[in-house]
C-alpha positions, 0 to 999 in steps of 0.5 A: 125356110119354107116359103111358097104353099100351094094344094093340087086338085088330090088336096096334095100339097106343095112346098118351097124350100129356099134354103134347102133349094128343094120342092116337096110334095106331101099328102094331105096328112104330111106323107112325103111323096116327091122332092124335086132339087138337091138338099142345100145344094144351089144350081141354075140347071135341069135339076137344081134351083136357087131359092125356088118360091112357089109351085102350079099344079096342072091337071095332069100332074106336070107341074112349073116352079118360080125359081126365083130369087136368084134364078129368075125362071120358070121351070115345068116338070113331070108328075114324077120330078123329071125336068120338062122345060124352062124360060126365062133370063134376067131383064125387064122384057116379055118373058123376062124376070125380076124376082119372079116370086110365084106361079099359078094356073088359071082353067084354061092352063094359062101360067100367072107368073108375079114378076115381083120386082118388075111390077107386074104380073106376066101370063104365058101358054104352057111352053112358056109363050108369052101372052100378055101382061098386067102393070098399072099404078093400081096392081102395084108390086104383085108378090102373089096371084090367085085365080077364083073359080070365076076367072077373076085374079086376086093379087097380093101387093106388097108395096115398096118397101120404103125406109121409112113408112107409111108404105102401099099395100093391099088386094087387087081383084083383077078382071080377065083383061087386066082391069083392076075391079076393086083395091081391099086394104091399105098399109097398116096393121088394123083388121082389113090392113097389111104391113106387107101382103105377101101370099093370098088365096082364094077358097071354093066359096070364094073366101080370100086369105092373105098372108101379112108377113111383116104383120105376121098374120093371115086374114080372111076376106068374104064378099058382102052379100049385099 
């Protein structure tokens, strides 16, 4: 059950398993060149995950997972797999998680963890020093962050998930000091809308992609020119 895609600075690229507890890494042509985690085997230790749900990849090639969905940390490791550190407990607290669901960097090695459940996005120092956090009506339920190349933050919100519809779902373009610049897309499965915006990412000329999981599409953004 791949879950989590993320592609490095060599155009490497990362996968989270949730079913197979695992991360890998290919080459950009589908060679396996690391996997991190014990195949179906669940822990909460220095080398097993519980449903790990996405990889960050530094410049130097240490990288952190979000481990995840039952372990509610983030875990830093060598460019080899070797286990570095950890943070993270169960609660709604700085440096808590609930469900956190993805981690990115941004230029400045800053870690963007989406504390899904909790309705925000945390931001912490490499050693897992907490800095601040991002929740507002207008961020809603961050299930995915991505940084542009101008600093700006683009986060997926899912929306709540209600029994019964309409739901609340969209983009954020976040600034550096957590105000929300604009909201794009609504509920719903028009062009421009989500049923549940799950992963976004954002190009080198600034295109963004939205993965709609219920929707079961992606769909591609530009800026207007204008």
């Amino acid at each position: 059950m791949p879950h989590g895609l993320s592609v490095d600075r060599k155009d490497n690229v990362w996968v989270t398993d949730v079913a197979l507890q695992q991360v890998f890494e290919f080459s950009h042509d589908g060679k396996l060149l690391l996997s991190v985690g014990e195949r179906g085997v669940a822990g909460n230790d220095s080398v097993h995950f519980n449903r790990p749900t996405e990889v960050a990849v530094a410049p130097d090639k240490t990288f952190f997972v979000s481990d995840g969905y039952i372990n509610t940390r983030v875990m830093k490791f060598t460019s080899t797999g070797a286990f570095l550190s950890q943070w993270g407990t169960k609660g709604n607290g700085p440096g808590q998680f609930d469900l956190p669901h993805s981690v990115t960097l941004d230029q400045m090695g800053r870690v963007y963890v989406s504390d899904r459940s909790n309705g925000r996005v945390q931001i912490f120092e490499s050693n897992g020093k907490f800095i601040g956090e991002w929740k507002s009506k207008d961020i809603g339920r961050p299930y995915d962050v991505a940084i542009g190349l101008d600093g700006k933050a683009f986060i997926a919100d899912g929306g709540d998930q209600p029994q019964a519809p309409p739901d609340r779902s969209g983009a954020v373009v976040v600034l550096a000091d957590g105000s929300v610049e604009e909201r794009f897309g609504r509920w719903g499965n028009y062009d421009g809308q989500f049923q549940l915006a799950h992963c976004i990412a954002v190009a080198t000329d600034g295109s963004v992609y939205v993965g709609d999981i219920k929707g079961g599409r992606i769909q591609k953004f530009v800026r207007d020119r204008k």
